[in-house]
N, C-alpha and C positions, 0 to 999 in steps of 0.2 A: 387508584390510578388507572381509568379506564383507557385513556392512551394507550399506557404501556401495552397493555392485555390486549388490544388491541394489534402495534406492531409484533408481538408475539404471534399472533395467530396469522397474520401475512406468510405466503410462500415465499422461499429463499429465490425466487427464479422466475422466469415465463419459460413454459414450453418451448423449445426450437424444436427448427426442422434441422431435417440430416442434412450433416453436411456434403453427402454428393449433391443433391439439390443445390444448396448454397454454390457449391463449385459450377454450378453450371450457369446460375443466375449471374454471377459477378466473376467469370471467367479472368475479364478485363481488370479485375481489382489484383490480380498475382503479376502485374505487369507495371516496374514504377515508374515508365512513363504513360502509363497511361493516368486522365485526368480523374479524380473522384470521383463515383460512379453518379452521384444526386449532382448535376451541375452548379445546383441553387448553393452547395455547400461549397463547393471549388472557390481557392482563393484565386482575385481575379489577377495579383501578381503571376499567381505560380511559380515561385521563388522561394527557396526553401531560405529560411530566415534561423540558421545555425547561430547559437551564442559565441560569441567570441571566446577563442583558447586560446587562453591566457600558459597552459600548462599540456601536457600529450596527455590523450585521454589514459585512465588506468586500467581501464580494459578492454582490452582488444577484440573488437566484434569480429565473433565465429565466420558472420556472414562475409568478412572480407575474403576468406578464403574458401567460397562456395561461387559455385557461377550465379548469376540473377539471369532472369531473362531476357535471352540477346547477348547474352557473354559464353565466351570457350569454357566450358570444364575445366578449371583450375586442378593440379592434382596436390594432394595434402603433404603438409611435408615428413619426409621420413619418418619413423619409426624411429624412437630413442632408442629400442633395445639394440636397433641394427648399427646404431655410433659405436665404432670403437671406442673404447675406455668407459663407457656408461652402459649403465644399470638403472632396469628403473626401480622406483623409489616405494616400497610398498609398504611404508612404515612412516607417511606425509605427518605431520604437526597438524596439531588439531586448528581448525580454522575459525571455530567461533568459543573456542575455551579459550578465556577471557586472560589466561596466561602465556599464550600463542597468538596474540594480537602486532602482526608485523607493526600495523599502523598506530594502534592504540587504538582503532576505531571498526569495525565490522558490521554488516548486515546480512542477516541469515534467513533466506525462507524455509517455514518447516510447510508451510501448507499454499498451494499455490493453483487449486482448482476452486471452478464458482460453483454456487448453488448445494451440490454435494459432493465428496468424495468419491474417488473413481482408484482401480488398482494401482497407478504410479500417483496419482496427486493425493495428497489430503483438503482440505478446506484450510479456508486464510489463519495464519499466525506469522506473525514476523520477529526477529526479533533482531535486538540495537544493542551490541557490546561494547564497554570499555573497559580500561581494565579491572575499574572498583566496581563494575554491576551491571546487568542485562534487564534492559527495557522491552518489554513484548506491547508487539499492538494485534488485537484478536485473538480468538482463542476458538479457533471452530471445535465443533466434535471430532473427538482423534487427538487433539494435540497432547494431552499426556501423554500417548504412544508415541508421538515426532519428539517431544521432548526427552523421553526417553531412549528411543533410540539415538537420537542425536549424540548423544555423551555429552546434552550441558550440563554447567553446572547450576543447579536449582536454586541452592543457596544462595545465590547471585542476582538471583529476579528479583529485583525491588518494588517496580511498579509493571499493572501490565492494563493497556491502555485498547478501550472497546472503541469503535470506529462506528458501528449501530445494531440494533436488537435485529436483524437475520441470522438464522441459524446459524450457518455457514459461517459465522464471524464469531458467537457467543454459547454455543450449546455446550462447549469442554467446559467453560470457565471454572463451574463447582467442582469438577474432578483434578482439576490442574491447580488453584486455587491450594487444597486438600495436598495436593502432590508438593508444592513447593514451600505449605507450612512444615510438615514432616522433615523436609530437607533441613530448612532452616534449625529447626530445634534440635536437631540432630549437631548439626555445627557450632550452635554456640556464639557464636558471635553475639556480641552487645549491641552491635552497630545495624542488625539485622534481623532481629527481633520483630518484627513487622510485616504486612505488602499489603500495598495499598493495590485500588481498582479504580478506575476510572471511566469515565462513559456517559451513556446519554440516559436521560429520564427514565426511568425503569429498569437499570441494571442492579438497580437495587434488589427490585423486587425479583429479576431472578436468581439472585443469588438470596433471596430470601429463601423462595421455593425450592430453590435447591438443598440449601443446606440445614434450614430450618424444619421443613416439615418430612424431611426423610429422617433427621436426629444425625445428619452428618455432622452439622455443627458441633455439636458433643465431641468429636473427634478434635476441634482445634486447637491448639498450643500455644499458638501467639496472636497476636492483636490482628482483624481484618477490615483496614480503613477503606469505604466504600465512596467515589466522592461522585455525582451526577452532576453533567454543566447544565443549567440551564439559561434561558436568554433573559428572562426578567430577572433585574437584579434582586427585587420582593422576595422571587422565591429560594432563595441563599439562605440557608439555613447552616451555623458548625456542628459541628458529628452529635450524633443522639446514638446510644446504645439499643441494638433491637432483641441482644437475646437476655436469657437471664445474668451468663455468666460476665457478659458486658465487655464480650470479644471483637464482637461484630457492631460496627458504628458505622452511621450514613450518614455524609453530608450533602449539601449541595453550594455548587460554586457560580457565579456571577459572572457575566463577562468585562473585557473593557473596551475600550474604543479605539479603534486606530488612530484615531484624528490626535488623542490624547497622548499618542507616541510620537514625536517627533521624527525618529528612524523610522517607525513605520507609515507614518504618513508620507514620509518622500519617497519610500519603497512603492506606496501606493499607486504615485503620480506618475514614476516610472516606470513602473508596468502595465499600468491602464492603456497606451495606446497600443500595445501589443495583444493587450486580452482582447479590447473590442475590434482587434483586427481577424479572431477567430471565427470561423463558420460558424452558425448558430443551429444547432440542431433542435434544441427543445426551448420553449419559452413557457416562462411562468405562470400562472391561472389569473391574470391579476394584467390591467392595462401597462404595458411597455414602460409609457414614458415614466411612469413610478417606480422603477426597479432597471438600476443598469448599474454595471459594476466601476463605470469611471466616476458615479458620484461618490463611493465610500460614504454612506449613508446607512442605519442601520435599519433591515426592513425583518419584520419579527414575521417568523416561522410560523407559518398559518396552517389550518385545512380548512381549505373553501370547499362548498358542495356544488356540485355543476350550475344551477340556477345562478351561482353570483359571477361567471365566466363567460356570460351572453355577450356575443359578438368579438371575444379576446382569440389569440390563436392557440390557444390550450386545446388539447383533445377533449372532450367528454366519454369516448370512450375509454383514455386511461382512467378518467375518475370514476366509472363504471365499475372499469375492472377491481380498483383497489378498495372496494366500498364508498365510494363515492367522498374520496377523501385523497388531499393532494396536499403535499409536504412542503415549500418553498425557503431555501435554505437564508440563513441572514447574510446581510452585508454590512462590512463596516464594524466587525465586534469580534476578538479573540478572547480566547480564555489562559490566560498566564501561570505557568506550573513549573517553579522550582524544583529541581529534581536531583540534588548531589552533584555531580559532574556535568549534567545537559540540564538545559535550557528547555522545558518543553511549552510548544504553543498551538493550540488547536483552532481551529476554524469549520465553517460548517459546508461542506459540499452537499450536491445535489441530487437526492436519490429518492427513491419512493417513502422512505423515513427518514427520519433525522437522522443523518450520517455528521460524522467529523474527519475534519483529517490533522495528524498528528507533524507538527514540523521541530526538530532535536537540533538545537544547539551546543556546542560545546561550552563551557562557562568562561575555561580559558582558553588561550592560542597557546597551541603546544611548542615546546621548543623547534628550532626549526623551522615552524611552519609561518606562513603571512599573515595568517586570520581564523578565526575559528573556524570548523568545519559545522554544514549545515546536510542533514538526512530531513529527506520527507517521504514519509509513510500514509497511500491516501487508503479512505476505503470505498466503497462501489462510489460510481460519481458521472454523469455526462454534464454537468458545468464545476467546476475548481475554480471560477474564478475570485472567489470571496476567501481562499484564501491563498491569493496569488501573492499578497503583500508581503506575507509570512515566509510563501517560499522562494520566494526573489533570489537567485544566485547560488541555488542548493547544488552542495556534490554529488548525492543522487538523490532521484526521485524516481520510487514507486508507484509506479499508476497500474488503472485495470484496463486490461485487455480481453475483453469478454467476447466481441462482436472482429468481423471482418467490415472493411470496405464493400460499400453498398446494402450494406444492413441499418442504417440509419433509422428506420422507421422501427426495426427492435432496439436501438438506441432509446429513441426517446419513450419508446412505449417501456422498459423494462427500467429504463433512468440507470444505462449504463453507455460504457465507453465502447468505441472501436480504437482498434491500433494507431492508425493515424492519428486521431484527436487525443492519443495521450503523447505521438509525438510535435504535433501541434501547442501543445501545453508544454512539453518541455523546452520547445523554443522558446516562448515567449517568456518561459521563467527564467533563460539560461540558464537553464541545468546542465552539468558538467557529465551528469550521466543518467541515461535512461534504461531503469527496470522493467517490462513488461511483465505482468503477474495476473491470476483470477481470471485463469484460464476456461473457455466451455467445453467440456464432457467430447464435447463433438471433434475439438483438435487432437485428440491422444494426449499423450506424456509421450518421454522419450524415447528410443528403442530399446534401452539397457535401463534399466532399473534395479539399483540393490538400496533394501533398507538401511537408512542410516546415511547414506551418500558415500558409502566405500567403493566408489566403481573404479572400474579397472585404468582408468588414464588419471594424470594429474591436471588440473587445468590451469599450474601456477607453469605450464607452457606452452609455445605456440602449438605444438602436437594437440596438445588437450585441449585447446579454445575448440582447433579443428572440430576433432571428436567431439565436443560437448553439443556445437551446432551438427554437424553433421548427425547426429542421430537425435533430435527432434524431430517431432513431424514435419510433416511439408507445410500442411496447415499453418504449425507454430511459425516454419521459419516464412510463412507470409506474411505473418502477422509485422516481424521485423522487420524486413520488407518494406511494407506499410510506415511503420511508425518512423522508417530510417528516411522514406522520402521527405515528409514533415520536419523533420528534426536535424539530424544529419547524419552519414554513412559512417558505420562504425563505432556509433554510440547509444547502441540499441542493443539489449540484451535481453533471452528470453529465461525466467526464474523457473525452476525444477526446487523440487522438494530437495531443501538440505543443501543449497548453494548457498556461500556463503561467501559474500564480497569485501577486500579488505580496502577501505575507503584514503588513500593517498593524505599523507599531509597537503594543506593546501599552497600550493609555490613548493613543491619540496619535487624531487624527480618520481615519476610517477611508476607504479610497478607495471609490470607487462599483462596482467591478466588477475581474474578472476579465481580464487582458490575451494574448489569445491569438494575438498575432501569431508571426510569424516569428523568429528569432534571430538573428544574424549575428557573423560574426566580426569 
């Protein structure tokens, strides 16, 4: 698979510059009236196009109680300890053990820095609790360490779902992988005897090299189902055993068609004139009128070399840069994944490799609730439209926030997002909530930092939301900022290592905030 070996050997990142430079070039972008710094990208309404709420959001953006610019200094409100009759709480319910599920539903970041690892962030892992098992999407280097400090419970991970071969997303896999068969043999369970893996073409093969030719595989106990999507349905292959002991099986999976869905093709139709109402930042290597995301038409992931891109508006210096090889995600074709309690359906976003991104349904609607709830989980990406059908009307969605406003041009040359364009994207999907995540190196982490997310406020109150925004960067809270103008105020939140969000029945009263304590087994 010279593919694979190939995205393997690509860097997790481009170069940036410092971010005082940055601050000084797009000054005007920390300011949300002011317009989008590239004009060409400015919507010509300029009208923020908020989903309708249907329900109060369930959690309460920090930034409402911080000034923006051109507002008084707001002051934070009291201090719990200073209430009569209260004490604060220094012994909170674990937020993302899977028996401390207010809602039955939670999503938890262990790793929320891009490219590499920095002293407060780790690289991408996410994970999706209910209360019979935890679904992980990435698995950068470090996440056994977030896993472990976290207090989950390992036993629990059923499936854990790769988004694309850049480091920052897959380099833990073989040590977490190893960490979470251990767990499970250890528990016993019948029902969980198993974990599968998921991913793109080549996920095989690193977990080949990983645990094959160092003899870790020797170490494993229970079965490890490996499945790669790919777009020709030819190359669907069911599981073939790769070692001797005939632990480790790879398959590969097929996709299907939306048109072929009924709900998903009218999802389709209904979101189409909101996607191609978005700026366009990067265009495909490949003539326009062939590829536009209102046809739902499926167009196969290619890599052209510059020579076949004469005259299109494709860079040739990105195809330069990446070996002269340029990824174009598909449209018009999901991959379908039963999963015990969730629903999972992937699609391909747009990044310098095959990227996916993962969207969790619930199987039932819970007591209580109007409809099943829907998480979306994406990974790097500067177009999501191809699988906007998928996530049509999600209760949150995870997008990446790499770049600021006026960065566009490392937008598309890096084939990642700015803050705006993921709150851009969560209009037009009506998403009921937006995560900002895949942060760069260059904004910080928070000002408080303890491992494991023990810090010192609760954030299941108005005090802690305060606190939680108030000590990110300034950076970070531009970023919200940003995404808040696009999207709407107060439904923007930025992810830290070990926050962990508990996702509201849907129609049911919604909770006041975000609970980011600690975990525990």
């Amino acid at each position: 698979m010279a593919g694979s070996a190939d995205r393997l050997r690509r860097p997790g990142g481009l170069t940036q510059s410092s971010l005082p430079q940055q601050r000084n070039e797009s000054a005007a972008a920390r300011d949300p009236s002011a317009p989008v710094p590239n004009a060409a990208l400015a919507d010509p309404t300029q009208q923020q196009r908020a989903p309708p709420q249907t329900r109060t959001p369930y959690v309460s953006s920090a930034g409402t109680h911080a000034s923006r610019p051109g507002q008084q200094q707001q002051s934070p409100p009291p201090s719990r300890d200073s209430r009569p009759g209260q004490t604060r709480n220094t012994d909170r319910p674990p937020s993302h053990d899977t028996r401390h599920l207010s809602t039955g539903l939670a999503v938890t970041w262990l790793g929320t820095s891009s490219g590499a690892p920095t002293v407060k962030r780790n690289v991408s892992c996410t994970l999706v609790s209910t209360p019979a098992a935890i679904y992980q999407v990435d698995c950068g280097e470090g996440t056994h360490r977030q896993l472990l400090d976290s207090g989950t419970d390992l036993s629990l991970i059923e499936r854990i779902f790769i988004t694309h071969l850049h480091g920052d997303h897959c380099f833990g896999l073989g040590s977490a992988v190893l960490l979470i068969d251990v767990a499970k043999s250890k528990r016993g369970d019948p029902n969980r005897m198993q974990t599968h893996v998921y991913g793109p073409l080549g996920v095989a093969d690193l977990l080949r090299v990983t645990l094959l030719t160092t003899g870790l595989a020797r170490q494993l106990q229970l079965p490890l189902i490996v499945t790669e999507l790919v777009v020709d349905p030819d190359d669907a292959h069911p599981p073939e055993a790769v070692d001797d002991a005939g632990l480790i099986t790879i398959s590969r999976m097929g996709p299907s068609l939306i048109e072929d869905d009924p709900e998903l093709k009218a999802d389709a139709a209904a979101v189409a004139p909101d996607i191609k109402k978005m700026p366009v930042v990067w265009r495909p290597p490949r003539p326009q009128s062939s590829y536009h995301p209102s046809t739902h038409t499926p167009v196969e992931p290619t890599y052209v070399s510059p020579s076949s891109i004469a005259g299109s508006d494709a860079d040739e210096e990105d195809l330069e840069m990446y070996g002269g090889r340029s990824y174009v995600a598909a449209h018009g074709i999901y991959w379908d994944i039963p999963c015990g309690e969730m629903h999972v359906r992937a699609a391909q976003l747009q990044h310098r490799v095959a990227c996916w991104g993962y969207v969790m349904t619930e199987n039932e609607c819970r007591e209580g609730a109007e409809r099943r709830r829907k998480v979306v989980i994406l990974g790097d990406t500067i177009d999501s439209s191809a699988l906007a059908p998928l996530a049509l009307s999600a209760d949150l969605l995870a997008h990446e926030a790499t770049y600021m406003a006026g960065m566009e041009d490392q937008c598309r040359k890096g084939q990642h997002s700015a803050a705006w364009m993921a709150g851009r994207y969560a209009a037009a999907i009506k998403a009921q909530q937006l995560v900002l995540t895949h942060f760069s190196a260059r904004y910080g982490g928070p000002d408080s930092y303890q491992r494991g997310g023990n810090e010192d406020f609760d954030e299941n109150t108005e005090e802690g939301q305060y606190l939680a925004f108030s000590r990110q960067s300034e950076a970070v809270k531009t970023l919200i900022w940003e995404a808040e103008k696009h999207y709407r105020p107060g439904g923007v939140i930025a992810a830290r290592d070990f926050l962990a969000v508990q996702v509201p029945m849907a129609g049911a009263a919604a909770p006041s905030a975000a609970s980011g304590t600690r975990a525990r087994s």
